[in-house]
C-alpha positions as CSV (number, residue, x, y, z in Angstrom):
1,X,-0.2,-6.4,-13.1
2,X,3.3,-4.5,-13.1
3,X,0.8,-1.0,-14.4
4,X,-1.5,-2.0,-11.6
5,X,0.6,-1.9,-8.6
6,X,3.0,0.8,-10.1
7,X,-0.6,2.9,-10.2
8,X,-1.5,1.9,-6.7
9,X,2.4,2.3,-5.0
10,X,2.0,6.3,-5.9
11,X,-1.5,6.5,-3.6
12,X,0.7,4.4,-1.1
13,X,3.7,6.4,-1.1
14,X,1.5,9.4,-0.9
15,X,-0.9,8.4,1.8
16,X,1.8,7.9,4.5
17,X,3.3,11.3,4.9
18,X,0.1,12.5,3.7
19,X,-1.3,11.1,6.9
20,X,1.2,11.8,8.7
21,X,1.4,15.6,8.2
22,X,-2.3,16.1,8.3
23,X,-2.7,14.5,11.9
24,X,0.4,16.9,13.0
25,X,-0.9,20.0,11.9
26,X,-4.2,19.2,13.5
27,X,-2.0,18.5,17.3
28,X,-1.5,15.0,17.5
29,X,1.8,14.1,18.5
30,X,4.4,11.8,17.0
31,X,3.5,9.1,19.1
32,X,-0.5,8.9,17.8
33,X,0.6,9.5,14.6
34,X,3.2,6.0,15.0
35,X,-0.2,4.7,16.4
36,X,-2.2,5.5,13.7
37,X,0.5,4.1,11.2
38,X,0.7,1.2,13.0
39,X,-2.8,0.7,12.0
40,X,-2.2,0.5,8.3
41,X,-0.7,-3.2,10.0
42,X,-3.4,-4.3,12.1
43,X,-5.2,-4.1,8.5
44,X,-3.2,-6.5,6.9
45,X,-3.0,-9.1,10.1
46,X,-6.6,-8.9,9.8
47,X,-6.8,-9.9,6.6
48,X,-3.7,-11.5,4.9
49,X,-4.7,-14.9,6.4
50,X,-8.2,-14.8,4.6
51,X,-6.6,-14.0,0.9
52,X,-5.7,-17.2,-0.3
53,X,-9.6,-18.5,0.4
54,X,-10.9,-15.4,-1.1
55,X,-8.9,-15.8,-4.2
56,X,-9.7,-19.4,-4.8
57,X,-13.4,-18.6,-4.0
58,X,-13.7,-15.6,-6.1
59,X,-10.5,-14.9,-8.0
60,X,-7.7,-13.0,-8.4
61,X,-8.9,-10.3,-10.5
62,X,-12.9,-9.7,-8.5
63,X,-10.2,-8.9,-5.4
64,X,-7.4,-7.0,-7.2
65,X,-10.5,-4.9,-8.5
66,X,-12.2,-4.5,-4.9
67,X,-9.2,-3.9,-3.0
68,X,-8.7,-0.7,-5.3
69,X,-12.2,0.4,-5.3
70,X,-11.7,0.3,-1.2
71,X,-8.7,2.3,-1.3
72,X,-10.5,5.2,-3.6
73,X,-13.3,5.0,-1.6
74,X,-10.7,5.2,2.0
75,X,-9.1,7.8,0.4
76,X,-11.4,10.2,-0.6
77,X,-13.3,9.6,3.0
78,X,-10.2,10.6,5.6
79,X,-10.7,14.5,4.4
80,X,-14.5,14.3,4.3
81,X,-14.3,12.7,8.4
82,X,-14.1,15.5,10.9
83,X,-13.5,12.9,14.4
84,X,-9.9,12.7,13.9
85,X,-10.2,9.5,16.0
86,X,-11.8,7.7,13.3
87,X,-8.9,7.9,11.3
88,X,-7.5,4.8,12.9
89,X,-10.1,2.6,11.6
90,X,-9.9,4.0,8.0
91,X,-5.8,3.6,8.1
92,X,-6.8,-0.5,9.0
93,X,-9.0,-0.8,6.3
94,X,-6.4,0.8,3.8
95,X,-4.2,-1.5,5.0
96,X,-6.3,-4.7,4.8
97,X,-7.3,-3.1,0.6
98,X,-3.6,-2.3,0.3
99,X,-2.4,-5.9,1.2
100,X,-4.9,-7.5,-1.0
101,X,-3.3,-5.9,-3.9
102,X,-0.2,-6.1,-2.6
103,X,0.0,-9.9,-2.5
104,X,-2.3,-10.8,-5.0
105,X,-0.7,-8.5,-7.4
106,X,2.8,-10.1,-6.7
107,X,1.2,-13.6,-7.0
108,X,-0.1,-13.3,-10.2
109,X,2.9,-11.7,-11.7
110,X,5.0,-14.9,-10.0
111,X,2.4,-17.2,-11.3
112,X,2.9,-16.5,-14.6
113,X,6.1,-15.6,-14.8
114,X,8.2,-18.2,-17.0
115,X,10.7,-20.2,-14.6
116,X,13.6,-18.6,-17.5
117,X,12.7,-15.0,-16.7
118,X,10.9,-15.2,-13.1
119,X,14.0,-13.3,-11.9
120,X,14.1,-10.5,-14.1
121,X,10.2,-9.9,-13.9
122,X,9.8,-10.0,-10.4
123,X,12.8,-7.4,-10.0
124,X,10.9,-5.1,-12.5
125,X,7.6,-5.2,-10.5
126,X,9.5,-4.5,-7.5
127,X,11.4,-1.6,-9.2
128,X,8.3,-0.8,-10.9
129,X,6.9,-0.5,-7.4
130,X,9.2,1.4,-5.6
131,X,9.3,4.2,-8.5
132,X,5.7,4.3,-7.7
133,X,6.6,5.0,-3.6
134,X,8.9,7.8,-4.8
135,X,6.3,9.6,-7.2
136,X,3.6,9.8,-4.5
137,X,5.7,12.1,-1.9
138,X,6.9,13.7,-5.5
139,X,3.1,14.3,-6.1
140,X,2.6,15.5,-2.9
141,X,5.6,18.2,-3.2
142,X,3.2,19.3,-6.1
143,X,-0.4,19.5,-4.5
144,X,0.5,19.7,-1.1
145,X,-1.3,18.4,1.9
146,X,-4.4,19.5,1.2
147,X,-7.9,17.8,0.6
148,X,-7.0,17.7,-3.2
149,X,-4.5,15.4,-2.3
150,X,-6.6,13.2,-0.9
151,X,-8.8,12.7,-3.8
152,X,-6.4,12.8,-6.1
153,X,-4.8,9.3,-4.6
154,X,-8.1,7.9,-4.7
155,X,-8.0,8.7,-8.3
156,X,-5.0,7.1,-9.1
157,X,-6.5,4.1,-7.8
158,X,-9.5,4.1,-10.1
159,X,-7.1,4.6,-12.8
160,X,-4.8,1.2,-11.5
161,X,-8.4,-0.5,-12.2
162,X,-8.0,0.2,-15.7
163,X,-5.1,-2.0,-16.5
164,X,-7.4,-4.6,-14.8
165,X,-10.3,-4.6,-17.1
166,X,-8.7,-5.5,-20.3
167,X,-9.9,-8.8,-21.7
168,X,-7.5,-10.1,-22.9
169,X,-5.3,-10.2,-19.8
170,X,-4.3,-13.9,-18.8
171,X,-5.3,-14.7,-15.3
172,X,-4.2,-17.5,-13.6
173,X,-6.3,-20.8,-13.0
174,X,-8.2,-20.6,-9.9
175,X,-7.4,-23.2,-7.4
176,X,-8.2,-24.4,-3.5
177,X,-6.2,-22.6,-0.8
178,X,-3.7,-24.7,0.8
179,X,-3.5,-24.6,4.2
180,X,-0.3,-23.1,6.1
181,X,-0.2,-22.3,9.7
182,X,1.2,-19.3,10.1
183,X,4.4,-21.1,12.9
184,X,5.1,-23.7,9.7
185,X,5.8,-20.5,7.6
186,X,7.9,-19.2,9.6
187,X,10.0,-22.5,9.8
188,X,9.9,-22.3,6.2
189,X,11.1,-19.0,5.7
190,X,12.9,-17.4,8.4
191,X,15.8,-15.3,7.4
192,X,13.2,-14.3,4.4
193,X,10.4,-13.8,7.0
194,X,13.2,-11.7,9.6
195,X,15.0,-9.5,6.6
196,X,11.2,-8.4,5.3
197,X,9.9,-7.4,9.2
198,X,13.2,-4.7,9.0
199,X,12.1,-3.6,5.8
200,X,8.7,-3.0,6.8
201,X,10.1,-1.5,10.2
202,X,11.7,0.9,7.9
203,X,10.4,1.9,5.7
204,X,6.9,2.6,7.2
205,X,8.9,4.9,9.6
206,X,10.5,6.7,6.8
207,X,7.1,7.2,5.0
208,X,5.7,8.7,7.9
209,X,8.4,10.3,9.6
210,X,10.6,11.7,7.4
211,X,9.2,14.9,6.3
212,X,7.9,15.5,9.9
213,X,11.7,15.4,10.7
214,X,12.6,17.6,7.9
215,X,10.5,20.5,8.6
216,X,11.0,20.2,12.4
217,X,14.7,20.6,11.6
218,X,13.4,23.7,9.4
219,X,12.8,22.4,6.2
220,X,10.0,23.4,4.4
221,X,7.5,20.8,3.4
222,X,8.0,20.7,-0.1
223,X,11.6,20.1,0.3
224,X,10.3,17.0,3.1
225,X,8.5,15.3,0.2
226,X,11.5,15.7,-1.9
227,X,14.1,13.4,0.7
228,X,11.2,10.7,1.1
């Protein structure tokens, strides 16, 4: 699982300023482009709330494997679509693949994660993640912001498929969805539900901002990708 999301966190961390710098160099201006990443969020609205059904109905693994399959597929379409405008449904649907492997991922790893080391596992997927995040704008530095980069993240998520397919990887029991309402959650969790709405606030506007702020202050691109 850790391999998995580590694969997918470098298309993430590349997609974003990818993105981001493609729609600028084509004249769209910063606020479309915080549109159009704001649609990478109006994915996963759409479909975080279906997850838990779609995992007990068909298990974690068929959606892991799905989810990354999308992603390529996303991936290698935004070079290929010449109506710019389209762009803001593809970012959705990225999002909507990219928090199905997001959450299942985590769960899994959480699942079964003994209660003696939970701690230390779940801070090495995270780290594990977030070295991911970093080599994608470091990838980008190397390809640049071309088509190939495009296709190249939807390569590296085929290759975050592979982990998946191994057979003897332990999967965890499938079970019915319980039902939360989404106001009960909140209750539940709210300093844990406030303190990850600033990280996401964050660090999606670094991702996609950033470098565009770096080379309007005369940076060169490369060096952009470098700071992310």
């Amino acid at each position: 699982m850790i391999a998995a999301a580590t694969m997918f966190g470098v298309t993430y961390g590349l997609s974003a300023p990818l993105i981001a710098l493609d729609l600028a160099q084509r004249g769209f201006d910063e606020t479309l482009i915080g549109l159009n990443a704001a649609m990478h969020a109006v994915g996963v609205l759409v479909v975080a709330p279906a997850l838990p059904r779609l995992a007990a109905r068909f298990g974690q693994r068929p959606v892991i494997v799905i989810a990354l399959l999308a992603s390529a597929g996303l991936m290698a379409l935004f070079p290929l679509v010449a109506l710019t405008l389209l762009w803001f449904p593809l970012r959705a649907a990225l999002g909507a693949a990219s928090e199905a492997l997001f959450t299942l991922t985590e769960t899994w790893t959480n699942e079964l994660s003994p209660e003696d080391a939970r701690g230390r596992i779940m801070a090495t997927y995270t780290a594990a993640l977030s070295l991911g995040y970093a080599a994608g704008p470091a990838l980008l530095a190397w390809l640049g912001s071309g088509d190939q980069a495009y296709f190249a993240g939807a390569a590296l998520a085929l290759v975050a498929v592979l982990p998946l397919l191994w057979w003897h990887l332990r999967v965890p029991p499938q079970e019915d969805a319980p039902q939360l309402a989404l106001l009960r959650s909140l209750r539940l969790a709210p300093l844990g539900m406030a303190a990850t709405l600033l990280n996401a606030a964050v660090e999606t506007s670094g991702l996609s901002f950033i470098t565009l702020y770096a080379t309007n202050m005369g940076w060169s691109e490369i060096a952009g990708m470098h700071l992310i």
